[in-house]
N, C-alpha and C positions, 0 to 999 in steps of 0.2 A: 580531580585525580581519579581515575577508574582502578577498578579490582579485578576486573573481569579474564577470561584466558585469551578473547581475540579484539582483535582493535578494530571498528570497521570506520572508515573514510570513506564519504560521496558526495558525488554531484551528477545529480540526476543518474542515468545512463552507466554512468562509469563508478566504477566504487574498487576500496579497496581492502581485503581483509587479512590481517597477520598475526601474529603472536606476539604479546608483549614486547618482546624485545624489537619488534620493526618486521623480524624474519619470515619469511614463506618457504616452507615446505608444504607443497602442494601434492593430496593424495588423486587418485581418481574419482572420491566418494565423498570429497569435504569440496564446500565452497569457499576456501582458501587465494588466496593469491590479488592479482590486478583485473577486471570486468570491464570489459563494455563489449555494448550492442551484443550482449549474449556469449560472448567467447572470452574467454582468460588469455590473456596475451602476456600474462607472469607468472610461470606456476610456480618459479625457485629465485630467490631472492634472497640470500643469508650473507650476511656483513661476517667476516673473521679478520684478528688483528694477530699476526706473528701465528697462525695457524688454528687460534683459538676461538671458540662461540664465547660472545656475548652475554651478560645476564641482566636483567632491569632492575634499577634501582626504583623507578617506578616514570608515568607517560602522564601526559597532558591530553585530555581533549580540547584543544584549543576551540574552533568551530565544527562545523559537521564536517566540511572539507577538509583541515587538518590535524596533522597529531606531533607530538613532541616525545621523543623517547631518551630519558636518559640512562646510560648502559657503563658500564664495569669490564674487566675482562677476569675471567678468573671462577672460582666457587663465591656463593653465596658467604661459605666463611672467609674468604678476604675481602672481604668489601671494605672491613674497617681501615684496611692496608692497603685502599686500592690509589695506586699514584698515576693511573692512567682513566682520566672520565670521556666518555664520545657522547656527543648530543646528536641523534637522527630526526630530524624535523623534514618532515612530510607531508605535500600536497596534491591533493586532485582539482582537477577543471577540464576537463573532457581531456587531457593529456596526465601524467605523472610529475612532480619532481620532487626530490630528496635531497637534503642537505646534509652533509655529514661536519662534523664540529669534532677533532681530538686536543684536549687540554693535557698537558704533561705537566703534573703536580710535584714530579720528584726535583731533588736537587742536581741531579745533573742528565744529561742527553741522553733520550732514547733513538733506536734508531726502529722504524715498526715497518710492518710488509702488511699493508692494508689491502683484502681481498673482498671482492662482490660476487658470489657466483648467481650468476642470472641465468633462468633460460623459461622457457614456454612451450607446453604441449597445447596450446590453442584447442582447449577441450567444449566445446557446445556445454552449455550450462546444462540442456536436457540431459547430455550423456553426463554429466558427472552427477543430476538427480536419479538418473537411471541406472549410476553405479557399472554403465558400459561404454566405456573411452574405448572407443574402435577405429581407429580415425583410416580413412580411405583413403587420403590424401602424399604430400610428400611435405614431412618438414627438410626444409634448412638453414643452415648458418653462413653467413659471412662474414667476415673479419676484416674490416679497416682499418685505415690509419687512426682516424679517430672518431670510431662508432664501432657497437655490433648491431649485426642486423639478425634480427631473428624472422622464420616466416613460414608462414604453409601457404600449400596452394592443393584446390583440388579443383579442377576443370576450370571455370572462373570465376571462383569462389578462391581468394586470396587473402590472406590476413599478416598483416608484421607489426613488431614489435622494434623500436628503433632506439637504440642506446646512446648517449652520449656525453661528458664531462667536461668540465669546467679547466683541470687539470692534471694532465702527465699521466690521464692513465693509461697504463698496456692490456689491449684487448685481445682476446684469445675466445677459443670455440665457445668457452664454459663459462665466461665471466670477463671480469678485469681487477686489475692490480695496480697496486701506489708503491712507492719505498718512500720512506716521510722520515728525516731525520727531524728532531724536536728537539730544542736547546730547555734548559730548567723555564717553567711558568709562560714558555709560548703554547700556541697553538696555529692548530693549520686545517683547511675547511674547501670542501670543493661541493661543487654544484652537480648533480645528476636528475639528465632531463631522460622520462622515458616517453616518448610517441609513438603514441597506435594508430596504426592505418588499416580503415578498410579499403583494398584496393577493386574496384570495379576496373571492365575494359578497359583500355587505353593506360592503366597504369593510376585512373583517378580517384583519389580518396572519395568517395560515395556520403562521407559526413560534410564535404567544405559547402559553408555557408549552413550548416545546421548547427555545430555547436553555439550556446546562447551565450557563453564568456570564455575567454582562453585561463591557461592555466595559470596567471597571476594574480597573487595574494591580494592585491590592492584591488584587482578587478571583482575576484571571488567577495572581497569584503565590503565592499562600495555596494555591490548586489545585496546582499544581505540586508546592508543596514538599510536603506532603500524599500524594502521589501518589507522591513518591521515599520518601520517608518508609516509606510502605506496600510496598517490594519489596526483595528481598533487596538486601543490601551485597556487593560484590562487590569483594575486596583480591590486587592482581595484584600480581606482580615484574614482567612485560610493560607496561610503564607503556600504550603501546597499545592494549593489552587493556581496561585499565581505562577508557581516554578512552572507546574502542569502547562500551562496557556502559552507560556513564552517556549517552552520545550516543544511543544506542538508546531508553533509558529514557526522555528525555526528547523524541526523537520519537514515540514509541510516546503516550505524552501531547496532545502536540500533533494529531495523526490520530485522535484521536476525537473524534465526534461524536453525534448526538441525532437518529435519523432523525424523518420528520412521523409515522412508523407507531406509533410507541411511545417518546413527548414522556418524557422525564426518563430513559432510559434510553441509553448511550455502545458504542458500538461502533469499532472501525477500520477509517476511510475505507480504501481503497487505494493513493493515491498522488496525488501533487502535481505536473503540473498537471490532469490528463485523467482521475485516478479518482480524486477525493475527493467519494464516495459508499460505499455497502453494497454490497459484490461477495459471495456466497456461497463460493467460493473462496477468494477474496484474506482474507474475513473468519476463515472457518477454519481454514484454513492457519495464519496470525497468531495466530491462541489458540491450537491446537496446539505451536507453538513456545514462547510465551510461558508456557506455561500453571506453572510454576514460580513464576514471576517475579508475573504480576498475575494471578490465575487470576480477579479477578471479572468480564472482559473475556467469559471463554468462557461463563458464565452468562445473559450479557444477549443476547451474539448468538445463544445456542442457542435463548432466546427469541422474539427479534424474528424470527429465519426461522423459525420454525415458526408465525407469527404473519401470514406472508405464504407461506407452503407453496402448494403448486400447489393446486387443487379442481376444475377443470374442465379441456376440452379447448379450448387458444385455438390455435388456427395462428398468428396473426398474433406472438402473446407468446411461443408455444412453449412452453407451458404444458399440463402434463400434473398429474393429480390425484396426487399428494406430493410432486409434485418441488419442489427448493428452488431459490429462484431464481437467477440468473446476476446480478443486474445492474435494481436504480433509480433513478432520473434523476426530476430536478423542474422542469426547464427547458422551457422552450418548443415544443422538437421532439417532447419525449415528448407536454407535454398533447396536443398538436395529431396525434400518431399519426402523426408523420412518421419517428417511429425507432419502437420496440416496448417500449422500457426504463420499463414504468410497474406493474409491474416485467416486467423480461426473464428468462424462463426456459431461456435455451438456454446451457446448461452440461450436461456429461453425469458430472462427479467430483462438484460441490458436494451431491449429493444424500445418495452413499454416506460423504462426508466426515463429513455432518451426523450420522449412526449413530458415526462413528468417535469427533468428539466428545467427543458424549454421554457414551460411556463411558470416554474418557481424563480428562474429565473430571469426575467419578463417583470412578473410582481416588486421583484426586488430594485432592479435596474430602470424598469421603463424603455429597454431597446426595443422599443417594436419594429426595429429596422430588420435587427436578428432572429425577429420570431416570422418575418417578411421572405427574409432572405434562404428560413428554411422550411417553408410550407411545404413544399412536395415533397422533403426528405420526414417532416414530419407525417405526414399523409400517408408516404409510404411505407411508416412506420405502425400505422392504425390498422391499413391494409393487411401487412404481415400477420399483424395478430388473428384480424378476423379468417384469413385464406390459406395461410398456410404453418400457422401454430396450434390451426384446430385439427388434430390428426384422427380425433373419433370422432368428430359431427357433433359434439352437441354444446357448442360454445365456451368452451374451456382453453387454456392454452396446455399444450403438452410438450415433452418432449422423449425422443427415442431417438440412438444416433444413427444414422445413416452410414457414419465411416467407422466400423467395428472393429478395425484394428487400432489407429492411434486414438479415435476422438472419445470425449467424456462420455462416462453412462449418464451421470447428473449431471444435468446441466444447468441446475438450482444454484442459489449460493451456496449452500451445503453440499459440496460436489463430491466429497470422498464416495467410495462404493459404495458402504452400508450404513448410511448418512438413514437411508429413506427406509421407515419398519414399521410394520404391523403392531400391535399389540404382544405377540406371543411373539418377537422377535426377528421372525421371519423377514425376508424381501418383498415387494411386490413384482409383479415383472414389468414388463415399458407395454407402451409408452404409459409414461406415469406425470400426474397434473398435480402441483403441490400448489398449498394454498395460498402462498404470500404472493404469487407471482398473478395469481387470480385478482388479489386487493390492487397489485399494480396495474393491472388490464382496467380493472374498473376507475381505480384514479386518473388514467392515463386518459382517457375516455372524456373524463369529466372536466378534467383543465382542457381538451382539446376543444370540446365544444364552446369553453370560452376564448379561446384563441380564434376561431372556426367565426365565432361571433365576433369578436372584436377586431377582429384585425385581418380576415381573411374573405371579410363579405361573403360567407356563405353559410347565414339563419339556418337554413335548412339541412346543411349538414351536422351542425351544429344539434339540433331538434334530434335528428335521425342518433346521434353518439349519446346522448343526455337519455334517448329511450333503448339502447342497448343495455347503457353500461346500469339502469335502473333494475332490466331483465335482467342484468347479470347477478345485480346485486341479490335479487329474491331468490335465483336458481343457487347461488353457493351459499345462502344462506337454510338452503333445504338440504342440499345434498352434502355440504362437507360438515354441519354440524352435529357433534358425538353426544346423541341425548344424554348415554349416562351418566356420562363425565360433564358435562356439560362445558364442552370446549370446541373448537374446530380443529377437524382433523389434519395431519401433518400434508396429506397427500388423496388421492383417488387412483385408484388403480382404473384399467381401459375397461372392467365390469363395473364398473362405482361402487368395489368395495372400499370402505376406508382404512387408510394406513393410522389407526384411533391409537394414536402416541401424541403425550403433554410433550410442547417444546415450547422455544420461546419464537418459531414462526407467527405465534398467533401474537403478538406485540405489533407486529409489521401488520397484519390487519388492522391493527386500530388506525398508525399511522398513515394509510390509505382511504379507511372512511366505509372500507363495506362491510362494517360489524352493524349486526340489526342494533339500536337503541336501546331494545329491552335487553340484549346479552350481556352490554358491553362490560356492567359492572361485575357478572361473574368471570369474565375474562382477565378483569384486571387484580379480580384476589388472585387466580390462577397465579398470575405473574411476579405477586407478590409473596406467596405460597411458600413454605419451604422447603415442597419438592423444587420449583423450577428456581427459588432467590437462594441463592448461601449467605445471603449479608454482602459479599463483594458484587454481587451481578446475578442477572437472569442464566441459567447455562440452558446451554444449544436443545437439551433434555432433560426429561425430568427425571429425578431421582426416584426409585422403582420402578422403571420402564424397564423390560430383558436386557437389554443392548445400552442401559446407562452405564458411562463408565466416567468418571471425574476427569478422567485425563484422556477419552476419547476426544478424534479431533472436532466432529459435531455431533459427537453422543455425551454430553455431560459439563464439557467444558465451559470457559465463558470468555466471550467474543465484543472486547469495548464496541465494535462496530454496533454491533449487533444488539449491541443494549440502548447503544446511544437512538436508533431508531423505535426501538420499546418504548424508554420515555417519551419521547415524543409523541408516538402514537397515545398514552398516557392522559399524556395534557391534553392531546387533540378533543377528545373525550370527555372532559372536568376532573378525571383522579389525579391533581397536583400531588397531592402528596404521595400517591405511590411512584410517580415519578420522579418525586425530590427522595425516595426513596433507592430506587435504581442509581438514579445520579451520585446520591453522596456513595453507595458500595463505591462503584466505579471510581470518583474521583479519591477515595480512600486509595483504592487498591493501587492509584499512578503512585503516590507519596513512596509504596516499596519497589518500583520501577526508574525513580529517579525522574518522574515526571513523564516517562516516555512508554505509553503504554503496547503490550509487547501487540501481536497479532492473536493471542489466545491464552487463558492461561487456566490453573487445574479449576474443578468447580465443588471443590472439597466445601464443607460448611464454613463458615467462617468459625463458630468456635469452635473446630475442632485443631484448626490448623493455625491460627491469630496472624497469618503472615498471607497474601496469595501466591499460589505454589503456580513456577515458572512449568510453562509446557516446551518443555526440550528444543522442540524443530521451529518453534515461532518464528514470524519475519519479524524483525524490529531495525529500524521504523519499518511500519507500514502503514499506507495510507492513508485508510480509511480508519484505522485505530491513531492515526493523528490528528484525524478531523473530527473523533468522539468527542473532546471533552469540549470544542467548539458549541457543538451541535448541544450536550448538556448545558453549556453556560447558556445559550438560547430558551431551548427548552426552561430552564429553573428560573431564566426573568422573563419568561412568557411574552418573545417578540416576537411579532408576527408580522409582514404586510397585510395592509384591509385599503379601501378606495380612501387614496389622499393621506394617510398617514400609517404610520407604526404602531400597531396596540403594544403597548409592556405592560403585563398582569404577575407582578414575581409570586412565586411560591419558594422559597427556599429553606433547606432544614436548617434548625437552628444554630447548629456548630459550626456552619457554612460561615457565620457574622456576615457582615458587609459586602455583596460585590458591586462594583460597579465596572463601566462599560462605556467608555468614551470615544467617540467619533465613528458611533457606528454607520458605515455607508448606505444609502435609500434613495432612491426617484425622487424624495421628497427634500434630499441633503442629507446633512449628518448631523443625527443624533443621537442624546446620550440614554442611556438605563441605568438602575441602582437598584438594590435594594439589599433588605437586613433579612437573613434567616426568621422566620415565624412557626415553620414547621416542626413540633416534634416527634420526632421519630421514636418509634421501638430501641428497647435496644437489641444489639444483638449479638 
């Protein structure tokens, strides 16, 4: 039973978000109402009975697809008197539908005028983040015998909404209507289906044959359980833990979807409400972590981006020939080229990401068909880096955008505008080279040449990446590291001053491997520190930097993603225990989350605040904060691929007790992990 003020329902692509009582009132500025492929196709949606709004006696989250709401008519104080209960039970599966259930408690006959008003401003998700619904277009309405049809259309960019009922209702511009007489202790119950279409030329839905299950319950839950079915069992003494893992698993579900580029094939959206789409980052980041757990996730997306890899020079797209893209959109703003996401290529990581992959996941699976099948997108991926990410010449990757009206300044994970700061708070100007994206040039390099070698017949290329990514290594470890502080800087500016601000960037260095040996152990007090730890996690920034702010979005905060790569880089290193340190904040902080960790949340100390403090605009789920606590439970039993088998080395704190880890998937079959907490921690 949730508390919460909005309800959200999804499956993959499509989701739905209301108000306790079921209702949608959609503003221009909330992400309110019914979703997919980027447009709202239900901005108004309010049940009344005999004229009157509804109130909740309290809702179900059944699964992540559905919800159960049960409603009252009347104030809050007649509830105790209320002789009339409605049950709304609702489902998504790339379509809508809703059950309405009215029970008549009293002793004798009501007779009720049951009303739906529906409708939809088909708002582009961009225009309702951008707070400017301008639509260019023509809505309208039609009215049938037994349907409404709602719809926009703008040049051949077309969108409807299709209503329908089970029975006798009277449809009209604004809605539809029941008359429902009730005898004492009956009830009466009707079916509403809603379907959205994207209509392409000739009248054809542009999704048939992409959605991955239709909108039945049986189907939606046959999927599911299927899907748990297929990934390890995970048996905790942390009872927490265990909620955690299973709540993961079952978002990690829910956030996939079936983009238009490659119908029948499921990737992980980004996050609910503002990126449930294909992010290049968010996508691989998310199989990275996962990759234990569902490894066939990293297969489809290694696919589908390299399926949509750069090829040409666009300005506007920021598009360069290998790069992988940033970011696609199917809504209105993109057809019409008012935004650039069709798809968006200004990301400057997702590229080197896509090489890293490749070959984590290769180690894991043993496909060397798929590491076969993508050499020249991978190749062209190495290419990028070297030719056309190095925008000052001296082997760095940078970026600077090209399309200065829609496209990002940052094209870092930390993408906000004043994400990237000097010391004295300041900006730098572009093009600007941050460090983590350096650690990924150099990993990316380094798995390539064993690919290069193993699978690709060519030594010598192999030789030539192995002696790059070595210079690379010695060049960023002169140039980005901050003697006084003794940390690496957040960024370089295009003079190679440093942006010499504490973050938790330098975690994703260890993770990558290009921290010199001698540094690494001051890296990791940094990390542990109680400028950049609160007890709950590393935040984005360190506390006393100008521009820290606890509840900034990457000035202070704390990013399960983002941690969950820290540890890891951690252990990569020998500091188990500051990583079983990072690990348990983190899995602490899911336990006040309800298992489901949000996309960011405040980076207040821990005992200042004993609770973590929710960051307002967070996506939850999102996906790559559902693939953290994966990624930690690896990380704390120390599994890794090596030739021919799975090392497991656990380190776990000791309030963690017992986990274990059964049927985990490998090249080598499936095997198990365990072990007891031994670490103890600080307290804090």
């Amino acid at each position: 039973m949730g508390q919460s003020d909005t309800i959200r329902i999804l499956d993959g692509n499509t989701f739905v978000v209301s108000e306790d009582t079921g209702d949608i009132e959609a503003t221009p500025s909330e992400p309110t109402g019914m979703f997919s492929l980027d447009t709202r196709f239900l901005s108004r949606w309010v049940l009344t009975v005999n004229g009157e709004r509804l109130n909740a006696l309290s809702y179900d989250d059944l699964q992540y697809y559905e919800a159960r709401f049960f409603l009252v008519p009347g104030l809050a104080t007649h509830y105790i008197d209320a002789k009339l209960s409605i049950i709304r039970e609702r489902a998504v599966g790339g379509s809508f539908r809703e059950t309405l259930t009215f029970l008549n408690h009293d002793e004798r006959p009501v007779d009720l005028d049951i009303r739906m008003e529906a409708g939809s401003d088909f708002a582009d998700l961009f225009q309702i983040k951008d707070e400017i619904l301008n639509k260019k277009g023509e809505l309208y309405t039609e009215v049938e015998s037994d349907r409404l049809r709602l719809g926009y259309r703008r040049g051949n960019f077309r969108r409807e909404t299709v209503i329908s009922t089970s029975g006798g209702a009277r449809f009209d511009q604004r809605g539809f209507s029941y008359t429902v007489h009730l005898e004492p202790n009956e009830e009466w119950r009707t079916d509403i289906d809603v379907q959205t279409f994207a209509l392409g030329p000739g009248g054809r839905d542009l999704r048939v044959g992409v959605q991955s299950h239709g909108p039945e319950r049986l189907a939606l839950q046959q999927d599911l359980e299927e899907w748990v079915a297929g990934a390890p069992t995970v048996n905790a003494e942390c009872e927490h833990l265990g909620r955690t893992y299973q709540r993961s698993l079952v978002d990690l579900a829910a956030l996939r979807f079936a983009p238009l580029t490659m119908p029948g094939q499921t990737v992980p959206a980004a996050g609910l409400p503002w990126f449930m789409t294909l992010f290049g980052r968010d996508s691989l980041l998310t199989c990275l972590q996962v990759l234990p757990f569902a490894p066939g996730l990293s297969k489809t997306t290694l696919r589908i981006l390299a399926a949509v890899q750069g090829t040409r020079f666009d300005d506007f797209r920021e598009e360069d020939p290998g790069r992988i893209l940033h970011e696609i959109r199917y809504g209105e703003t993109a057809a019409f080229e008012e935004q650039p996401h069709s798809p968006y290529y200004g990301s400057v990581d997702a590229t080197p990401l896509f090489v890293i992959l490749l070959d984590e996941y290769e180690r894991w699976s043993g496909d060397t068909a798929l590491v076969k099948e993508l050499e020249r997108e991978a190749r062209a991926a190495l290419t990028w880096i070297d030719e056309h990410a190095d925008l000052v010449g001296n082997g760095y990757i940078w970026y600077e955008r090209r399309n200065t009206d829609t496209g990002l300044e940052n094209q870092c994970w930390k993408d906000s505008w004043d994400s990237i700061s000097y010391s004295d708070g300041q900006l730098p100007g572009f093009p600007r080279a941050t460090c983590e994206v350096q650690g990924y040039a150099y990993d990316a390099k380094i798995r390539a040449a064993r690919l290069a070698r193993e699978f690709w017949n060519d030594p010598a290329y192999a030789d030539r990446l192995e002696r790059e990514a070595a210079d690379l290594k010695e060049r960023f470890n002169r140039d980005f590291w901050v003697a006084d502080g003794e940390f690496y800087a957040l960024a370089l500016d295009a003079d190679g001053r440093q942006a010499d601000v504490l973050s938790s960037n330098i975690g994703h260095l260890l993770w990558s491997g290009i921290v010199d040996d001698s540094r690494a152990a001051r890296i990791a007090e940094h990390l542990v520190s109680d400028r950049l730890f609160s007890g709950w996690g590393v935040r984005t920034l360190a506390e006393g930097e100008v521009r820290y702010n606890p509840i900034g979005y990457h000035n202070g905060t704390i990013w399960p993603f983002d941690n969950s790569f820290v540890a890891w880089g951690l252990r990569r290193y020998g500091f188990a225990e500051e990583a079983a340190t990072v690990a348990d904040g983190i899995l602490a902080a899911a336990s006040y989350f309800d298992g489901r960790l949000p996309e960011a949340f405040g980076g207040y100390p821990r005992d200042l605040t004993k609770f973590p403090v929710e960051y307002p605009t967070a996506c939850s789920p999102q996906a790559w904060s559902t693939g953290a606590p994966m990624l930690l439970l690896r990380t704390m039993l120390g599994i890794e691929p090596h030739e021919g088998h799975l090392a497991v080395e656990p380190q776990l704190p000791v309030g963690m007790g017992r986990i274990e880890v059964l049927d985990i998937p490998g090249r080598w079959g499936r095997v198990d992990a365990f072990a007891r907490g031994r670490i103890e921690l600080p307290p804090h």
